[in-house]
PyMOL Python script that loads the backbone (N, CA, C, O; Angstrom):
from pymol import cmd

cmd.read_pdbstr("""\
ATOM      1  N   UNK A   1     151.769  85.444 137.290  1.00  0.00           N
ATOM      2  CA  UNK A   1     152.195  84.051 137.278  1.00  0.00           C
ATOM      3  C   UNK A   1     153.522  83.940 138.009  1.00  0.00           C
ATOM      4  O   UNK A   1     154.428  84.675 137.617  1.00  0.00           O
ATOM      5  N   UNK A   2     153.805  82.913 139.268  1.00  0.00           N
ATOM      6  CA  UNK A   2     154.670  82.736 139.584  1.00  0.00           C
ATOM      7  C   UNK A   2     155.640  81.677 138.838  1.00  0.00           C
ATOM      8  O   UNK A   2     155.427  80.490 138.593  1.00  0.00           O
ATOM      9  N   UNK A   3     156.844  82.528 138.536  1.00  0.00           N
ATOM     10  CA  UNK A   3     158.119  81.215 137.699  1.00  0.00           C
ATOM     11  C   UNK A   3     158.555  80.525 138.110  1.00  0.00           C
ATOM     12  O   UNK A   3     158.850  79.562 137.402  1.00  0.00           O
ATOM     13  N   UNK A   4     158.813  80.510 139.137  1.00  0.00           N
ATOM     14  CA  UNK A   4     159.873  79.657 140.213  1.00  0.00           C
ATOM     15  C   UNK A   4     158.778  78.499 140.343  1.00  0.00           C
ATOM     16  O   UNK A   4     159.196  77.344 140.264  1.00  0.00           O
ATOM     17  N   UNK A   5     157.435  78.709 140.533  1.00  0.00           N
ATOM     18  CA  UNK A   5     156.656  77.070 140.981  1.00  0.00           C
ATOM     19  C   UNK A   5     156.823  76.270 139.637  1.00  0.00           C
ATOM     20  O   UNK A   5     156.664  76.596 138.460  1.00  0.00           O
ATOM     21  N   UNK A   6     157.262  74.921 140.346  1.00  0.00           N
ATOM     22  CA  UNK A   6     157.523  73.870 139.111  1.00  0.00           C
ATOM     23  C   UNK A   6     159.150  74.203 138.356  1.00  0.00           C
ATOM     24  O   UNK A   6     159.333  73.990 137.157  1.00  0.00           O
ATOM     25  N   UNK A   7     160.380  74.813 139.385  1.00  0.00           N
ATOM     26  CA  UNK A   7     161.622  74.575 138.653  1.00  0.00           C
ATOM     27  C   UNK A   7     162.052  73.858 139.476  1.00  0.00           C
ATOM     28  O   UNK A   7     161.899  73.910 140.696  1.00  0.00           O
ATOM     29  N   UNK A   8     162.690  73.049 138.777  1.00  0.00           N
ATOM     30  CA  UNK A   8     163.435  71.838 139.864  1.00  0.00           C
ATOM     31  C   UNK A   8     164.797  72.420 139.999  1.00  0.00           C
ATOM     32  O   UNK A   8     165.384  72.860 139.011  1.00  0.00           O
ATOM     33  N   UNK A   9     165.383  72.438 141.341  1.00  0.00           N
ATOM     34  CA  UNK A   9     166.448  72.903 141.089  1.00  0.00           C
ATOM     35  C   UNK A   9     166.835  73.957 141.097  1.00  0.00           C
ATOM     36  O   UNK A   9     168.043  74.105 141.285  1.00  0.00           O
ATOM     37  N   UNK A  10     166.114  74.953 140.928  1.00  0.00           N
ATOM     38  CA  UNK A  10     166.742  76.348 140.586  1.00  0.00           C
ATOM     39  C   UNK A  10     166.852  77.412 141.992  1.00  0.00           C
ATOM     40  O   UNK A  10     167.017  78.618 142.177  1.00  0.00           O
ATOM     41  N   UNK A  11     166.642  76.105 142.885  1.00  0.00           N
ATOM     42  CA  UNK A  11     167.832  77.271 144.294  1.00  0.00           C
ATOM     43  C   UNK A  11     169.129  76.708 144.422  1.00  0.00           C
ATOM     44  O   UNK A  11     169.947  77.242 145.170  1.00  0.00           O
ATOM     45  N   UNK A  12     169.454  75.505 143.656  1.00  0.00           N
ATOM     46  CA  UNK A  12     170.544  75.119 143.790  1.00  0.00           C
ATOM     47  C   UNK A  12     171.313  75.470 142.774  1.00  0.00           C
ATOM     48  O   UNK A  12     172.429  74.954 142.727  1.00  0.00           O
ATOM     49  N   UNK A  13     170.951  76.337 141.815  1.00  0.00           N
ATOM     50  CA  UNK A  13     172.065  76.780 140.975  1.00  0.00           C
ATOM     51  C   UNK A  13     172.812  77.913 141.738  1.00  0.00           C
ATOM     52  O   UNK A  13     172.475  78.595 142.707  1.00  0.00           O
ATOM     53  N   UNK A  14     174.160  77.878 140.828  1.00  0.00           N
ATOM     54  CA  UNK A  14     175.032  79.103 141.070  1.00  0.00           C
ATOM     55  C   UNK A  14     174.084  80.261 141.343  1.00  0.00           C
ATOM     56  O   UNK A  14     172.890  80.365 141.066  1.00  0.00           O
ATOM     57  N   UNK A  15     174.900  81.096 141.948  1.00  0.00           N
ATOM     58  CA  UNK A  15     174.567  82.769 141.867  1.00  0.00           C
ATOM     59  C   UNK A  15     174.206  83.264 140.299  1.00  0.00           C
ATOM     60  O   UNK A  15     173.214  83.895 139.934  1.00  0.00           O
ATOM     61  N   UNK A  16     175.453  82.720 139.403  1.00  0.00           N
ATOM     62  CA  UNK A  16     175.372  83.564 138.166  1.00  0.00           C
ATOM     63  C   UNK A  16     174.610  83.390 137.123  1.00  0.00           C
ATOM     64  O   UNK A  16     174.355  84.308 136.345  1.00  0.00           O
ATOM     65  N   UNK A  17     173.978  81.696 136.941  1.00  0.00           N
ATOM     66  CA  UNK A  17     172.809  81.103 136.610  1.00  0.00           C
ATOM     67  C   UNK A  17     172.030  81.486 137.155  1.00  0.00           C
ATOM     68  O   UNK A  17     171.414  82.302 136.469  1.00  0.00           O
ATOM     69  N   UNK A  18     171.569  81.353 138.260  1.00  0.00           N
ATOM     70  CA  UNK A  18     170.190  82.061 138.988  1.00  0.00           C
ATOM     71  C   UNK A  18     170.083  83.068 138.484  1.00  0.00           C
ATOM     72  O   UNK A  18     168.965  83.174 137.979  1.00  0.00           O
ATOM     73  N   UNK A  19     170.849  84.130 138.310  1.00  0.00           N
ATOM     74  CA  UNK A  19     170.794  85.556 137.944  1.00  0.00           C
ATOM     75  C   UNK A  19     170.328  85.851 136.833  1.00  0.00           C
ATOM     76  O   UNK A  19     169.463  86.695 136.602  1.00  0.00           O
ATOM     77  N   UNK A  20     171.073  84.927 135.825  1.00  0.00           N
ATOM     78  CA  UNK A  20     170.858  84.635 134.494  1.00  0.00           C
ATOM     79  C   UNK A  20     169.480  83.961 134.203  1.00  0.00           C
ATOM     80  O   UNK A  20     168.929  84.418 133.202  1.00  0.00           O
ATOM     81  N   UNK A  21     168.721  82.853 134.939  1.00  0.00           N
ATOM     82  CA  UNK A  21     167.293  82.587 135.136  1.00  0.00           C
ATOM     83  C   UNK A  21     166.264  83.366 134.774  1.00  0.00           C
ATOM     84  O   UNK A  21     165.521  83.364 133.793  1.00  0.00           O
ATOM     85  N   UNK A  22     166.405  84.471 136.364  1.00  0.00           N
ATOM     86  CA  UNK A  22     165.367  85.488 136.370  1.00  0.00           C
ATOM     87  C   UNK A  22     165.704  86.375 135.670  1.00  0.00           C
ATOM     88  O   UNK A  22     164.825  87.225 135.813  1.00  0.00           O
ATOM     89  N   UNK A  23     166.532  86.788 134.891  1.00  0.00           N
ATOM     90  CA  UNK A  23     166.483  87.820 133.873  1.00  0.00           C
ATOM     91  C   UNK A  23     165.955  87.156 132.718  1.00  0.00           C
ATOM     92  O   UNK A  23     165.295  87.811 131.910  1.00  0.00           O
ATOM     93  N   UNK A  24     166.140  86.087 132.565  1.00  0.00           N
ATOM     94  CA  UNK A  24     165.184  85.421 131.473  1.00  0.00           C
ATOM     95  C   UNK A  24     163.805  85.651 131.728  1.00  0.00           C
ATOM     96  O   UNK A  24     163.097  86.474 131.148  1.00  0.00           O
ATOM     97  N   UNK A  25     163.416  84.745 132.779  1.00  0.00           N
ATOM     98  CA  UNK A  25     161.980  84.711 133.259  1.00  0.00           C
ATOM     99  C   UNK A  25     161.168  86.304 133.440  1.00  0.00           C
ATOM    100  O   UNK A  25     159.977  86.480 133.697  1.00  0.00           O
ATOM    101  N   UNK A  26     162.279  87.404 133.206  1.00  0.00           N
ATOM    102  CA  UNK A  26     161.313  88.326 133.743  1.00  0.00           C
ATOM    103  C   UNK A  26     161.271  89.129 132.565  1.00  0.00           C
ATOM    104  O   UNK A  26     160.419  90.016 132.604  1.00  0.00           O
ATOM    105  N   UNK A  27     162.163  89.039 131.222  1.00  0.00           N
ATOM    106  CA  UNK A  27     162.446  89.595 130.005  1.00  0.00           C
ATOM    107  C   UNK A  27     161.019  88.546 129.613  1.00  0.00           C
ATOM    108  O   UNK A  27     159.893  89.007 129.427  1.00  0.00           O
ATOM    109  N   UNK A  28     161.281  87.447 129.561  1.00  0.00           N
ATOM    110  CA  UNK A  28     159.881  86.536 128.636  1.00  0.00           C
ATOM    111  C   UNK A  28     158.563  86.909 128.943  1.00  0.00           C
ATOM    112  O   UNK A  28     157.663  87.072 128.120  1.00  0.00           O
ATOM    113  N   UNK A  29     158.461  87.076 130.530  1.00  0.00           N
ATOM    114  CA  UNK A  29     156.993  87.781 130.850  1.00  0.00           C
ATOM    115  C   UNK A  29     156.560  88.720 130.248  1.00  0.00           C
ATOM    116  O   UNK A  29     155.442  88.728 129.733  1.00  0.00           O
ATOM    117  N   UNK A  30     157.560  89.886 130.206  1.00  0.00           N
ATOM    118  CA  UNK A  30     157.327  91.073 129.914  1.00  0.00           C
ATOM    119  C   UNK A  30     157.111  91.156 128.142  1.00  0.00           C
ATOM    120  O   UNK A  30     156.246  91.823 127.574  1.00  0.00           O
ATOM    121  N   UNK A  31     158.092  90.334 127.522  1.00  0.00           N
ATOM    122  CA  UNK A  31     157.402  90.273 126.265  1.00  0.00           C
ATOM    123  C   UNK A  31     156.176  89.532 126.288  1.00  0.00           C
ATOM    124  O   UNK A  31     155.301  90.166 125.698  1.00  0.00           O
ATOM    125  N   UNK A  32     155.765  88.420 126.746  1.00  0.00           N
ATOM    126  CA  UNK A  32     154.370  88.088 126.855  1.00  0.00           C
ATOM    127  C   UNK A  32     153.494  89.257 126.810  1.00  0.00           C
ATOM    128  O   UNK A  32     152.633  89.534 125.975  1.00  0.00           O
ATOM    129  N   UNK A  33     153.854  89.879 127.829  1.00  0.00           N
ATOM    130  CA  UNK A  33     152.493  90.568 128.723  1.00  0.00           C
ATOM    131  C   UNK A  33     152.416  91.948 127.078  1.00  0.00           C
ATOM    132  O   UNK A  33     151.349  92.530 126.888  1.00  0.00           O
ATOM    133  N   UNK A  34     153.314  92.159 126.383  1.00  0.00           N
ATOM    134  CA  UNK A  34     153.098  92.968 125.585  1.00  0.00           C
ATOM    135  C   UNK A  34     152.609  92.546 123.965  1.00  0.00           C
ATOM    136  O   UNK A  34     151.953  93.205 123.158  1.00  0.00           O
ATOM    137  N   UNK A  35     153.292  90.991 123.835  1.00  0.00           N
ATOM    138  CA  UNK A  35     152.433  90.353 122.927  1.00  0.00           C
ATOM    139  C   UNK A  35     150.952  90.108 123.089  1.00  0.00           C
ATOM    140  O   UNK A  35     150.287  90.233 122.061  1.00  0.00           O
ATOM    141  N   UNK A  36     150.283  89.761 124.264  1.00  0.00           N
ATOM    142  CA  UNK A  36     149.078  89.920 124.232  1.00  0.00           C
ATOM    143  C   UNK A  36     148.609  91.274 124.356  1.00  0.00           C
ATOM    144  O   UNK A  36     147.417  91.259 124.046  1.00  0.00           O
ATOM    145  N   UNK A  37     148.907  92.222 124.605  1.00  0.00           N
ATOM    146  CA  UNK A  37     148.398  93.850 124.286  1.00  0.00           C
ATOM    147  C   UNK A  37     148.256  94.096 122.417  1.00  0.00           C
ATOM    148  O   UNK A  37     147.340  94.618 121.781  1.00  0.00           O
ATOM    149  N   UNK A  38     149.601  93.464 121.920  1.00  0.00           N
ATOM    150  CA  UNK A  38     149.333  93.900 120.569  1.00  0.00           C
ATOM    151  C   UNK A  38     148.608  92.998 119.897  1.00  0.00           C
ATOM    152  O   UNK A  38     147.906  93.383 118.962  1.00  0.00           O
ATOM    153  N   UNK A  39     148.654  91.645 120.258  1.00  0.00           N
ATOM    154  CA  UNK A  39     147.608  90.791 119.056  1.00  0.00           C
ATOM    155  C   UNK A  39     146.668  89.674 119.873  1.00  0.00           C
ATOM    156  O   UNK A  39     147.019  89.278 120.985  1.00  0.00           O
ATOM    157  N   UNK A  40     145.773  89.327 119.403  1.00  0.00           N
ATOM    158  CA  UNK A  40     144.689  88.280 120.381  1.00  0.00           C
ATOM    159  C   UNK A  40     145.368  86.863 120.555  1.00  0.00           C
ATOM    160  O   UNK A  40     144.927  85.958 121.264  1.00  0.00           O
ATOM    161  N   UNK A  41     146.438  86.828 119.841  1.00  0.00           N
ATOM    162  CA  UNK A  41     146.726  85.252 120.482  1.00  0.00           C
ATOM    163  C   UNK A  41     147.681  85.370 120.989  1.00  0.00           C
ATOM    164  O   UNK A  41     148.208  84.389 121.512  1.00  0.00           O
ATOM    165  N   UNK A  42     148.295  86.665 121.031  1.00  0.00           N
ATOM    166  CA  UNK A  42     149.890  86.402 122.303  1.00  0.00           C
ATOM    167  C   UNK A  42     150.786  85.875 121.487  1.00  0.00           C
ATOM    168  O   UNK A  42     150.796  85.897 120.256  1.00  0.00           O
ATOM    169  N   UNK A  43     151.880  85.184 122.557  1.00  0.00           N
ATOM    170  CA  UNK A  43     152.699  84.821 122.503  1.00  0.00           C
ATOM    171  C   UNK A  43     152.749  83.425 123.554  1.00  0.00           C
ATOM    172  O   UNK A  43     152.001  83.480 124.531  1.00  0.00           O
ATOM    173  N   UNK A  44     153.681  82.077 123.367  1.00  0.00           N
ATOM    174  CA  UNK A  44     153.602  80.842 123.747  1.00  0.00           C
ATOM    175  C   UNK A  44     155.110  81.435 124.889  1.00  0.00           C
ATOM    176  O   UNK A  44     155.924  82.345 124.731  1.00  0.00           O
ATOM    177  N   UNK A  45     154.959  80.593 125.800  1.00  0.00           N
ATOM    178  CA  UNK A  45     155.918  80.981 126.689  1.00  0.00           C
ATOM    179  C   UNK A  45     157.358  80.537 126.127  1.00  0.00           C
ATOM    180  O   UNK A  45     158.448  81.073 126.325  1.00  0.00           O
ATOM    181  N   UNK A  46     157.018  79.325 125.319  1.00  0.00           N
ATOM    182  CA  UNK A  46     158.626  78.940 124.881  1.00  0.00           C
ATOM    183  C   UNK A  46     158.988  79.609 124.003  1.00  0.00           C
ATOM    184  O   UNK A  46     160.195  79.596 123.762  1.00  0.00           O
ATOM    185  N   UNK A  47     157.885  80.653 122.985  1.00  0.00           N
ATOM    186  CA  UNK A  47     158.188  81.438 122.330  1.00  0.00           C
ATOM    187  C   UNK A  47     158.868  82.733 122.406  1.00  0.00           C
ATOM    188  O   UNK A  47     159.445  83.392 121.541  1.00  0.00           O
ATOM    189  N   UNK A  48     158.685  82.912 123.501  1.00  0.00           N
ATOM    190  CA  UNK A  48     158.816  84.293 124.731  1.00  0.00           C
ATOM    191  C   UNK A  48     160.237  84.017 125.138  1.00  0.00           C
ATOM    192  O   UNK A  48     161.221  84.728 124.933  1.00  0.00           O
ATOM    193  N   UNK A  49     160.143  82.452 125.967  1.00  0.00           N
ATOM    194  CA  UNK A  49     161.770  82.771 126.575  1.00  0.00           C
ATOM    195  C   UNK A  49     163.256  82.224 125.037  1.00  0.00           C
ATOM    196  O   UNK A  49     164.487  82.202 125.055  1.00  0.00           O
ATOM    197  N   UNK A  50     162.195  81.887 123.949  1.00  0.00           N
ATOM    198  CA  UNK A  50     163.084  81.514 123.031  1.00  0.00           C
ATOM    199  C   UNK A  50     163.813  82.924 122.268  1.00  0.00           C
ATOM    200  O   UNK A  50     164.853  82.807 121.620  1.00  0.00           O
ATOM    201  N   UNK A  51     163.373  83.760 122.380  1.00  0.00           N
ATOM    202  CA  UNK A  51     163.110  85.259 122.095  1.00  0.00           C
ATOM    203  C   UNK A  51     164.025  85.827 123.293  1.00  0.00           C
ATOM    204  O   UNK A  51     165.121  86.331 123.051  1.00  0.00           O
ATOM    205  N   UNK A  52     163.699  85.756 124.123  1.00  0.00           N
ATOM    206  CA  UNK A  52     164.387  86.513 125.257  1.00  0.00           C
ATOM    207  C   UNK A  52     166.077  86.135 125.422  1.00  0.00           C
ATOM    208  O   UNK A  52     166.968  86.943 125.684  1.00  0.00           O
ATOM    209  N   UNK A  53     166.215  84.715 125.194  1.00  0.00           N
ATOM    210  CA  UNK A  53     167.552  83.931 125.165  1.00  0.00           C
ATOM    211  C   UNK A  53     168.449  84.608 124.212  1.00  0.00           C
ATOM    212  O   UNK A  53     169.584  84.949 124.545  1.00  0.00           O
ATOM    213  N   UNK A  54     167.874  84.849 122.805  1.00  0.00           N
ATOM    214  CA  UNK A  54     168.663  85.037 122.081  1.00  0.00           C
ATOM    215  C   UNK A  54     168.987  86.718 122.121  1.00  0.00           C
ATOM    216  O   UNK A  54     170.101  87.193 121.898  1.00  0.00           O
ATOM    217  N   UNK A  55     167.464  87.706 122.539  1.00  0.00           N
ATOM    218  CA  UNK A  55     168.367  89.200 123.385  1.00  0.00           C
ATOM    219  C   UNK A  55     168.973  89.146 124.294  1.00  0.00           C
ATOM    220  O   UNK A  55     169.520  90.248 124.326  1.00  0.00           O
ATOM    221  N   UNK A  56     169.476  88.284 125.606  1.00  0.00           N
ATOM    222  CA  UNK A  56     169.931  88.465 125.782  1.00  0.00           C
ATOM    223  C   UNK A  56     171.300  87.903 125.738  1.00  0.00           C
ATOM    224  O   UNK A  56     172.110  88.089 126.646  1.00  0.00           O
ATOM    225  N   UNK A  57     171.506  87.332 124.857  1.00  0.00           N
ATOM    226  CA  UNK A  57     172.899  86.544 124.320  1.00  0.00           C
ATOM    227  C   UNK A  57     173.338  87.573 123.054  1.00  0.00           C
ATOM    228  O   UNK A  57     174.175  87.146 122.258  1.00  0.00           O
ATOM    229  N   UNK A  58     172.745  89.009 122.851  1.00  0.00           N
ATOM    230  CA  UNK A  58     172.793  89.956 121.846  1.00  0.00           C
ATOM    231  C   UNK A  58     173.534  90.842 122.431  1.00  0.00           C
ATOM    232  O   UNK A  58     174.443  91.406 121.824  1.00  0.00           O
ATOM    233  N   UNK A  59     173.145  91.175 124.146  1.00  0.00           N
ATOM    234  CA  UNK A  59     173.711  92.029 124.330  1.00  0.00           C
ATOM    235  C   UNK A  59     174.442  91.772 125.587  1.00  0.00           C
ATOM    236  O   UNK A  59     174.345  90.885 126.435  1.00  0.00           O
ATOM    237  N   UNK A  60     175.457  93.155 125.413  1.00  0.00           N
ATOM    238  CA  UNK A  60     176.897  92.608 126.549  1.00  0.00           C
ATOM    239  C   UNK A  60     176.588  92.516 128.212  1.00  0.00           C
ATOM    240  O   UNK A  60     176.357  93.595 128.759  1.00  0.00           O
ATOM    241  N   UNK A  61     176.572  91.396 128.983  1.00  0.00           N
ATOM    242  CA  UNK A  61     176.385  91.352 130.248  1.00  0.00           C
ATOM    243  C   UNK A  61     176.457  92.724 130.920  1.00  0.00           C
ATOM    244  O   UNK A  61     177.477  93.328 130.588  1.00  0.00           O
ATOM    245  N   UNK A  62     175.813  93.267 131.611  1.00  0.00           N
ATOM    246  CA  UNK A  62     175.503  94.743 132.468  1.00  0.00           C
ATOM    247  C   UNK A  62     177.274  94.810 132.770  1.00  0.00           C
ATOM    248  O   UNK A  62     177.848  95.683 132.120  1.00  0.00           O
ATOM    249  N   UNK A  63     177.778  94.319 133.303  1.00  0.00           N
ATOM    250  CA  UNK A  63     178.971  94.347 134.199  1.00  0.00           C
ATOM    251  C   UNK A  63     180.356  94.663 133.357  1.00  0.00           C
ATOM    252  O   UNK A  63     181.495  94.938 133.732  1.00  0.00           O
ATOM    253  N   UNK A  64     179.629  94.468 131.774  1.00  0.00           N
ATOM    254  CA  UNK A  64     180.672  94.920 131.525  1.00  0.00           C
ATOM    255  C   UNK A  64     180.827  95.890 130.100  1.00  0.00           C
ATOM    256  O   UNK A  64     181.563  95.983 129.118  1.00  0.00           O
ATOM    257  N   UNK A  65     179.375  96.667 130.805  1.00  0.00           N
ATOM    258  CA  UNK A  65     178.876  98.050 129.519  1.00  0.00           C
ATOM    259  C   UNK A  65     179.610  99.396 130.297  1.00  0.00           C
ATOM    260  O   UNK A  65     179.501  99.681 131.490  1.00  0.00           O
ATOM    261  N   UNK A  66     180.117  99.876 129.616  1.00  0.00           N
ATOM    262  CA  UNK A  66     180.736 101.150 130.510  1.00  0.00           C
ATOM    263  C   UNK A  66     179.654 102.165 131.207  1.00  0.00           C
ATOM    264  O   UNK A  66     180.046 103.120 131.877  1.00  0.00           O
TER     265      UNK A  66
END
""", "prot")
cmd.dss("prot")
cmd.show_as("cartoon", "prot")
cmd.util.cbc("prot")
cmd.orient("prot")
């Protein structure tokens, strides 16, 4: 599934938002793609990136893990 079709906007964000975007979009897939491996109904995408938001607001931006 492509993410980017249907965002309004999202070449005109910053660098650091954009960045911040696709690390969402690609953390939510990936839990998707493993919620449907473990159970028959998956996971809902807002469920996925609602999930993903809050790991990665858990852990410390790359840039500034030693």
């Amino acid at each position: 599934m492509d993410y980017e079709v249907g965002r309004r906007g999202y070449r005109n964000l910053p660098d650091v938002q954009r960045e911040l975007a696709e690390r969402l979009a690609e953390r939510a897939r990936l839990m998707r793609a493993e919620a449907c491996q473990d159970d028959a109904e998956g996971m809902s995408v807002r469920e996925a990136v609602a999930l993903a938001a809050v790991q990665l607001g858990l852990r410390p931006p790359p840039h500034l893990t030693p």
